[in-house]
PyMOL CGO cylinders between C-alpha atoms (Angstrom):
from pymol import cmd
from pymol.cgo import CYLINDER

trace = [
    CYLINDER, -42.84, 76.18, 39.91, -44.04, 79.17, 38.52, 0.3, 1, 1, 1, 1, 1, 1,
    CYLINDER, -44.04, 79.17, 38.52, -41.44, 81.08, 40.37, 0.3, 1, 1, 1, 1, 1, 1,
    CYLINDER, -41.44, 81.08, 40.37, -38.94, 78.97, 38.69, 0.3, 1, 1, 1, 1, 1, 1,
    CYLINDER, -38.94, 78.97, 38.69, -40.73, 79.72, 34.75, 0.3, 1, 1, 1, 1, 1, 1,
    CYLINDER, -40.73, 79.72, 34.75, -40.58, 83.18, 35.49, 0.3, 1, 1, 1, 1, 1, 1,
    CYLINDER, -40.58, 83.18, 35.49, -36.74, 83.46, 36.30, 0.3, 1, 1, 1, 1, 1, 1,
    CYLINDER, -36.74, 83.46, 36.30, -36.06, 81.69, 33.07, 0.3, 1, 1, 1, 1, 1, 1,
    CYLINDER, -36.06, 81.69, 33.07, -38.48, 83.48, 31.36, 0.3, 1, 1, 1, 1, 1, 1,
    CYLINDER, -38.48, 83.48, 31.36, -36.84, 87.08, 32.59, 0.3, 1, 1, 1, 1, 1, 1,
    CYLINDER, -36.84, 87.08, 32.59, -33.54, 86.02, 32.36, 0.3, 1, 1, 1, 1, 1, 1,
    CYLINDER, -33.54, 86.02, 32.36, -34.43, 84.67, 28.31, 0.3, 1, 1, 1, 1, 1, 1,
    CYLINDER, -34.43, 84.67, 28.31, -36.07, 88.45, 27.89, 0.3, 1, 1, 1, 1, 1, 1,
    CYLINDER, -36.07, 88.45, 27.89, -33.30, 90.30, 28.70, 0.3, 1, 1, 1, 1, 1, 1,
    CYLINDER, -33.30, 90.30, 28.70, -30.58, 87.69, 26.74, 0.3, 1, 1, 1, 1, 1, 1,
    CYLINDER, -30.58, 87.69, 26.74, -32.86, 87.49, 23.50, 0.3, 1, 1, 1, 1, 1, 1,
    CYLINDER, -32.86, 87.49, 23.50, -32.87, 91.73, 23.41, 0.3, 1, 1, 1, 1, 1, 1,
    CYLINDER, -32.87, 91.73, 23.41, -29.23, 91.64, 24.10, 0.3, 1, 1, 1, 1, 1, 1,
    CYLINDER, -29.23, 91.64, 24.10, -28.69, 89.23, 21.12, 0.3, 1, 1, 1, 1, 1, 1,
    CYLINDER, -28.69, 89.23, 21.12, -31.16, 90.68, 18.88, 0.3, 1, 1, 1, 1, 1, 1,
    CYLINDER, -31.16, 90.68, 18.88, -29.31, 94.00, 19.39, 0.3, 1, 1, 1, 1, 1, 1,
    CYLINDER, -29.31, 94.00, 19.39, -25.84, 92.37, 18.60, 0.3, 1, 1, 1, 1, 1, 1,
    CYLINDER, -25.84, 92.37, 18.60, -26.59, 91.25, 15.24, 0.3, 1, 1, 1, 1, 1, 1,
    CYLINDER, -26.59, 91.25, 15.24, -26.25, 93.64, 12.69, 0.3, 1, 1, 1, 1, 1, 1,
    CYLINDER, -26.25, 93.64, 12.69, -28.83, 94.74, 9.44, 0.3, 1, 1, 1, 1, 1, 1,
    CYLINDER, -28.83, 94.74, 9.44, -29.04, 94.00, 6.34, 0.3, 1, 1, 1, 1, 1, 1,
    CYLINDER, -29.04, 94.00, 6.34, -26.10, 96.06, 4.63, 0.3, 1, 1, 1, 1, 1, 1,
    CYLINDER, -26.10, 96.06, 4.63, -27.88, 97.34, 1.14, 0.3, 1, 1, 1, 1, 1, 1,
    CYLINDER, -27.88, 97.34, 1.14, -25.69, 100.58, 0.20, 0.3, 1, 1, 1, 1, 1, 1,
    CYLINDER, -25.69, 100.58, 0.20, -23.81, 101.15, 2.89, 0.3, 1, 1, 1, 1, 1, 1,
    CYLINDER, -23.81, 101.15, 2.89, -21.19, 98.94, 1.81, 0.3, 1, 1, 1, 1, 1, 1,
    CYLINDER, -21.19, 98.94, 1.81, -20.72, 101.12, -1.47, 0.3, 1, 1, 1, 1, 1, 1,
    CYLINDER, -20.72, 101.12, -1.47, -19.08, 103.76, 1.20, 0.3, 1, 1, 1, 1, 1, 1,
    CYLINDER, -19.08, 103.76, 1.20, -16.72, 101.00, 3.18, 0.3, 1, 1, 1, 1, 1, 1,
    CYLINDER, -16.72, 101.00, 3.18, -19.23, 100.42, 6.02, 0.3, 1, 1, 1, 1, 1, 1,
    CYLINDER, -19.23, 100.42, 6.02, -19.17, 96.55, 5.87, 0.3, 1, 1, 1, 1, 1, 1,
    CYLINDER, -19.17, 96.55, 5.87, -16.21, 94.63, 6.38, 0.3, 1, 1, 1, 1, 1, 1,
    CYLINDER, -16.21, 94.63, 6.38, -15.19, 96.53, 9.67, 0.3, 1, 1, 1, 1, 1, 1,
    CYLINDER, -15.19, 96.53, 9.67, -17.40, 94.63, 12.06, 0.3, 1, 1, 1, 1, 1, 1,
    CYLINDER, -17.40, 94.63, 12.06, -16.92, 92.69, 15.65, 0.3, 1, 1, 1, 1, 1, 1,
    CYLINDER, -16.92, 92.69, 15.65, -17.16, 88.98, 13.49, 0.3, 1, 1, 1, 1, 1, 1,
    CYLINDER, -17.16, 88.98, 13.49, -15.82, 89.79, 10.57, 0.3, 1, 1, 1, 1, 1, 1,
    CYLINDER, -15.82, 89.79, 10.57, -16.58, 90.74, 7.11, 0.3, 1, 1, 1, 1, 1, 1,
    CYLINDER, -16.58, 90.74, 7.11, -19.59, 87.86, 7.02, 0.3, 1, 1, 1, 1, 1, 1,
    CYLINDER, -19.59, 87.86, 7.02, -21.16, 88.62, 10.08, 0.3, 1, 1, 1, 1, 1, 1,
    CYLINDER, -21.16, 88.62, 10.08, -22.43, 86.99, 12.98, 0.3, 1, 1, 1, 1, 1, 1,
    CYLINDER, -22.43, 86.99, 12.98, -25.06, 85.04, 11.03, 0.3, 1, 1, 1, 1, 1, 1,
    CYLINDER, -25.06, 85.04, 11.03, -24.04, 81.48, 12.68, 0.3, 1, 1, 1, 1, 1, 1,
    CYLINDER, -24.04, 81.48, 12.68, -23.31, 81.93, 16.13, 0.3, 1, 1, 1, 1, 1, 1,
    CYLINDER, -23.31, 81.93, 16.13, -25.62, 84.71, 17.06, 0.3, 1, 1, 1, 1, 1, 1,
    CYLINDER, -25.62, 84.71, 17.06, -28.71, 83.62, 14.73, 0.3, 1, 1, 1, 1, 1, 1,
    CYLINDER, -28.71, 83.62, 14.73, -28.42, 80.23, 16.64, 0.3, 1, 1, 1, 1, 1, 1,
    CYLINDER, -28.42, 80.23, 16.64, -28.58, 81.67, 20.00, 0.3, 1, 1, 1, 1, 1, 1,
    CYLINDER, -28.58, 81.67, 20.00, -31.27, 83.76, 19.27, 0.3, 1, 1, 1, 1, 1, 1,
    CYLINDER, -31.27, 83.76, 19.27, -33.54, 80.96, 18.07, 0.3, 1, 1, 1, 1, 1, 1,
    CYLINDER, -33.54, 80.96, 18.07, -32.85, 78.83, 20.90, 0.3, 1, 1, 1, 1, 1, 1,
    CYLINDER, -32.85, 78.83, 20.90, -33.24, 82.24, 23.07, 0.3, 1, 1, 1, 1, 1, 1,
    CYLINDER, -33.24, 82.24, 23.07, -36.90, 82.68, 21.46, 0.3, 1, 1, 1, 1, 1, 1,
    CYLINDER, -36.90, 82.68, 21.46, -37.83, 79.02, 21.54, 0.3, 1, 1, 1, 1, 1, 1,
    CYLINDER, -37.83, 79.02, 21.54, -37.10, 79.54, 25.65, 0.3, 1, 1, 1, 1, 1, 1,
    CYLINDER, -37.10, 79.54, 25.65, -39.33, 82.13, 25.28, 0.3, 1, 1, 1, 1, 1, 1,
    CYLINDER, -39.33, 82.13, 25.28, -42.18, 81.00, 23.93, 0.3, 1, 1, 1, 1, 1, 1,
    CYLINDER, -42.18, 81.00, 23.93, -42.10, 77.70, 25.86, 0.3, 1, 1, 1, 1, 1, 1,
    CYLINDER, -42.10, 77.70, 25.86, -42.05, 79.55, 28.96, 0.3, 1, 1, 1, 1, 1, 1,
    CYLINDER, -42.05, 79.55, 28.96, -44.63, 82.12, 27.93, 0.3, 1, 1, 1, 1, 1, 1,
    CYLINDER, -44.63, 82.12, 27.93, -46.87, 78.70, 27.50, 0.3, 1, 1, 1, 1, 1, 1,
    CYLINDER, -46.87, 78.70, 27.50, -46.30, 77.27, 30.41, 0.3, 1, 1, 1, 1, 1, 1,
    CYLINDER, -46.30, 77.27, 30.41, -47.03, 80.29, 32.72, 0.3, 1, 1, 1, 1, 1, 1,
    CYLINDER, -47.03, 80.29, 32.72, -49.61, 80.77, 31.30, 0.3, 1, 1, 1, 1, 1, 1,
    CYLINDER, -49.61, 80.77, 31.30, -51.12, 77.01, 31.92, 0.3, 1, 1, 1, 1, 1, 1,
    CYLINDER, -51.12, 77.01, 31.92, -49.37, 77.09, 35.05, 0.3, 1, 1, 1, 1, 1, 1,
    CYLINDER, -49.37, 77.09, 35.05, -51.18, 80.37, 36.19, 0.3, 1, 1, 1, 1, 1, 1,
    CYLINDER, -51.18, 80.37, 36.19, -54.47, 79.04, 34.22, 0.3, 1, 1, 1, 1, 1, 1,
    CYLINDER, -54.47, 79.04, 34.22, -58.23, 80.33, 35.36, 0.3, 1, 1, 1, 1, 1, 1,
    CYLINDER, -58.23, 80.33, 35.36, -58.91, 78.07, 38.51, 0.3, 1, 1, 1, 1, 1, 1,
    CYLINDER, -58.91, 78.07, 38.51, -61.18, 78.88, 41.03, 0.3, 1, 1, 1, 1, 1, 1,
    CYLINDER, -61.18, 78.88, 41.03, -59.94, 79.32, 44.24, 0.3, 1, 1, 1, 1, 1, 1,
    CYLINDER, -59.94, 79.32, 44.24, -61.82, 77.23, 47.50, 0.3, 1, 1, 1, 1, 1, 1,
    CYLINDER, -61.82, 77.23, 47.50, -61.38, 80.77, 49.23, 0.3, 1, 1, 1, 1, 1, 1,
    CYLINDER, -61.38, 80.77, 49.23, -62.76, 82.70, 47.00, 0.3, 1, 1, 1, 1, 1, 1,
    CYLINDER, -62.76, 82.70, 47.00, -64.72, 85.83, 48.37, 0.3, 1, 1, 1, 1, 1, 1,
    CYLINDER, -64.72, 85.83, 48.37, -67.59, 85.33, 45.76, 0.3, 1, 1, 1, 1, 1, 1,
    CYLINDER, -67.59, 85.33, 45.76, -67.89, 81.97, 46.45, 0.3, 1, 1, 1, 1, 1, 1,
    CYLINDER, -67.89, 81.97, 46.45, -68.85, 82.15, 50.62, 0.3, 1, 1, 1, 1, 1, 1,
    CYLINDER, -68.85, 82.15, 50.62, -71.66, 81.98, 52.10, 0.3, 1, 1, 1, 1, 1, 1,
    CYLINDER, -71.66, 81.98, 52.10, -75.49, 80.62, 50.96, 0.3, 1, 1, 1, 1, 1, 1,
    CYLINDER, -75.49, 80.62, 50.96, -77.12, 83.99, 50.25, 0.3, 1, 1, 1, 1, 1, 1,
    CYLINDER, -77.12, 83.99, 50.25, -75.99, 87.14, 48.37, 0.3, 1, 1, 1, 1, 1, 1,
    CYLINDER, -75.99, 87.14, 48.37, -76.41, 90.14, 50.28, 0.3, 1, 1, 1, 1, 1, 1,
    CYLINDER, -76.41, 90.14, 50.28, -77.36, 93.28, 48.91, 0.3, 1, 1, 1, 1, 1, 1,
    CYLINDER, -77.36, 93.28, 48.91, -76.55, 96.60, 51.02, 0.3, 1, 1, 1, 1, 1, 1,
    CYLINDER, -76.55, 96.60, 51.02, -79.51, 98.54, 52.07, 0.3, 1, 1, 1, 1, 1, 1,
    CYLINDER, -79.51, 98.54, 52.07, -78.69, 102.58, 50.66, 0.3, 1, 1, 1, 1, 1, 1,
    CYLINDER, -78.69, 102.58, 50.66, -80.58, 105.17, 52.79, 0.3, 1, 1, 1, 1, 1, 1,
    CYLINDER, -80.58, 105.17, 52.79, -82.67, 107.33, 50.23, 0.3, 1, 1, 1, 1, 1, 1,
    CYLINDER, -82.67, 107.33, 50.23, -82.62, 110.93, 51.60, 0.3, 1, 1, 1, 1, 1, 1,
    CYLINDER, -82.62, 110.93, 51.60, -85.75, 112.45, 52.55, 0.3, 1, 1, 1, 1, 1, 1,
    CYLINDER, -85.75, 112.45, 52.55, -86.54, 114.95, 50.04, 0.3, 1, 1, 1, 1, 1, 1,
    CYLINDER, -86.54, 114.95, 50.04, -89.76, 117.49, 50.89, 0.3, 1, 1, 1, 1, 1, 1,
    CYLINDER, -89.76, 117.49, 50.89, -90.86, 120.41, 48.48, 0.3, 1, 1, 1, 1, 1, 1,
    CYLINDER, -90.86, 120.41, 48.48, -91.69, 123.67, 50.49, 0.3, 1, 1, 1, 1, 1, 1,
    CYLINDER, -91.69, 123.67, 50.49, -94.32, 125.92, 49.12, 0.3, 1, 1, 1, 1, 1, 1,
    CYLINDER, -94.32, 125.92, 49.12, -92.74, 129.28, 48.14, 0.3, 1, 1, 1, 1, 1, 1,
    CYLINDER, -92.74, 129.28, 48.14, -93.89, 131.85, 50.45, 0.3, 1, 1, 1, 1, 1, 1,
    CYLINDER, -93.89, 131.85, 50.45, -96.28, 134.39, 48.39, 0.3, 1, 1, 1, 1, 1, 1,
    CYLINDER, -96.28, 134.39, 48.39, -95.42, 138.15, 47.93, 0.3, 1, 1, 1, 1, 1, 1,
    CYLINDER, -95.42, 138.15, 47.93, -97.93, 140.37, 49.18, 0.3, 1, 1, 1, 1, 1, 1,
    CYLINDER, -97.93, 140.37, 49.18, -100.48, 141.83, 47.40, 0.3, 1, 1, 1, 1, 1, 1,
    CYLINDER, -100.48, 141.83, 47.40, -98.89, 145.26, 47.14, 0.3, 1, 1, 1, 1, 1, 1,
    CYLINDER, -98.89, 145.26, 47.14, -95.58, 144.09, 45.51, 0.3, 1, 1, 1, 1, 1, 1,
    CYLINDER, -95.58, 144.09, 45.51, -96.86, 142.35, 42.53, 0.3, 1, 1, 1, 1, 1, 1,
    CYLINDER, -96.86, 142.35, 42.53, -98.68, 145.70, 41.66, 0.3, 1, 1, 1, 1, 1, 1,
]
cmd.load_cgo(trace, "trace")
């Protein structure tokens, strides 16, 4: 199942950019210079078509960012590592044996 929400959820990424990336801005002064009426859909735009798809492209989206998300939910596993065994064990660390040396003194003469 969750194989199966992740497909759809991939395959609704990758249409929803593609759609988003179809429909065209806002036109504020660019249509002064002759910039808006030469467009794929026409002088109105896309707005019908392509804002439809994309809403029904983001509702797919969201409902199958939900339900992976319940589907892949915090369970605890009956194999879990932490959860074998009766005791906890604790590894035993070696401390290195550490010994101090005194220096060896200078003779007598040297320190004159």
């Amino acid at each position: 199942m969750q194989t199966l929400v992740i497909t759809v959820h991939i395959i609704a990424c990758v249409f929803l950019i593609i759609f988003v990336l179809l429909q065209s801005g806002k036109e504020d002064m660019g249509v002064i210079f002759g910039g808006g009426s030469g467009s794929v859909f026409g002088s109105t735009g896309a707005g019908g078509v392509l804002v439809k798809i994309t809403a029904f492209l983001a509702a797919i989206f969201l409902v199958t960012s939900l339900s992976y998300n319940y589907l892949s939910g915090n369970r605890i596993a009956d194999e879990s590592v932490m959860l074998k065994g009766d005791t906890i064990i604790t590894p035993e660390v070696e401390k290195p044996a550490v010994t101090f040396e005194e220096p060896a003194k200078a003779p007598a003469e040297a320190t004159k």
